[in-house]
Every structure is written in C-alpha cells, then in structure tokens.
N, C-alpha and C positions, 0 to 999 in steps of 0.2 A: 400183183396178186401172185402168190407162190402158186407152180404148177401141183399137179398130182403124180409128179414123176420121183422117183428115187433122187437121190441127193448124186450118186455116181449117174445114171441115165441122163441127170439134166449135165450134170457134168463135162459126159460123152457128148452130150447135143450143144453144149456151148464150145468145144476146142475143136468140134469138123465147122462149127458155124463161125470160130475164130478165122478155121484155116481157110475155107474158102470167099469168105465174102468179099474179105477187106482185097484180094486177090481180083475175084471178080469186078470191083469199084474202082478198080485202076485201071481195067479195059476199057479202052473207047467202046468196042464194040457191045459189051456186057454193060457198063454203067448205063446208061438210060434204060435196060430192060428190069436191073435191080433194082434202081431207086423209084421205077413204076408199079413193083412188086412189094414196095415197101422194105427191103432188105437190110436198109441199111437203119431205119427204125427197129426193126426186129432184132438187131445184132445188138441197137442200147438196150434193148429190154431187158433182152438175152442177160448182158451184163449188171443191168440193174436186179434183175431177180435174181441171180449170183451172190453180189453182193448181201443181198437181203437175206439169203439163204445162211452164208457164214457168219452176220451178225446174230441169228436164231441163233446157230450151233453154239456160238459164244457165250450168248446170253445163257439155255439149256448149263453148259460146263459151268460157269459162275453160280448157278442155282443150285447146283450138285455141290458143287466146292463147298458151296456156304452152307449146305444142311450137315455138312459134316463139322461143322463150326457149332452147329445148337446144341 
C-alpha cells in the first residue's frame, strides 16, 4: 500500500533507511535488536513501495504520452 507521503519525503525516508539499516544488520551488537524490531522487514517494504511508486510514475507519463497521440 502506497504511503500518504510525497514521492521526495518517501524518498528522503527510504536512503537515511538505506544508509542506516543494512549498517546496523552487520553489527553483532545491533542485529538482534533490529530484526526484533522488524527492521530488516521494514527496509523490504520500504523498497517494495519504492518500487511501486516509480511503476505509477511510469504508468501516469505513458497515459499522458498517449493522450497526446488521440
């Protein structure tokens, strides 16, 4: 499910959640506290809604393209 966030705000929230997670999942110390928090699910999501996001945008530009074709 797409957030209610800007397309730059989820942006911003997916590359601090790039930089820090994958960082903190290599720590002894941090790994068990993250993947008890769910962190490292959150990060697929993070990515899957991403992705979701730039297939809309695509889809939107192709619809526009094409009305300029009728």
């Amino acid at each position: 499910m797409i957030s209610k966030l800007s397309d730059r705000a989820f942006k911003e929230r997916l590359d601090r959640a790039e930089l820090c997670i994958p960082a903190l999942l290599e720590s002894e110390y941090y790994r068990p506290i993250m993947l008890a928090k769910g962190r490292d699910v959150e990060l697929q999501e993070l990515r899957a809604e991403w992705r979701e996001r730039q297939e809309r945008a695509r889809a939107r530009r192709l619809r526009y393209e094409a009305s300029f074709a009728d």
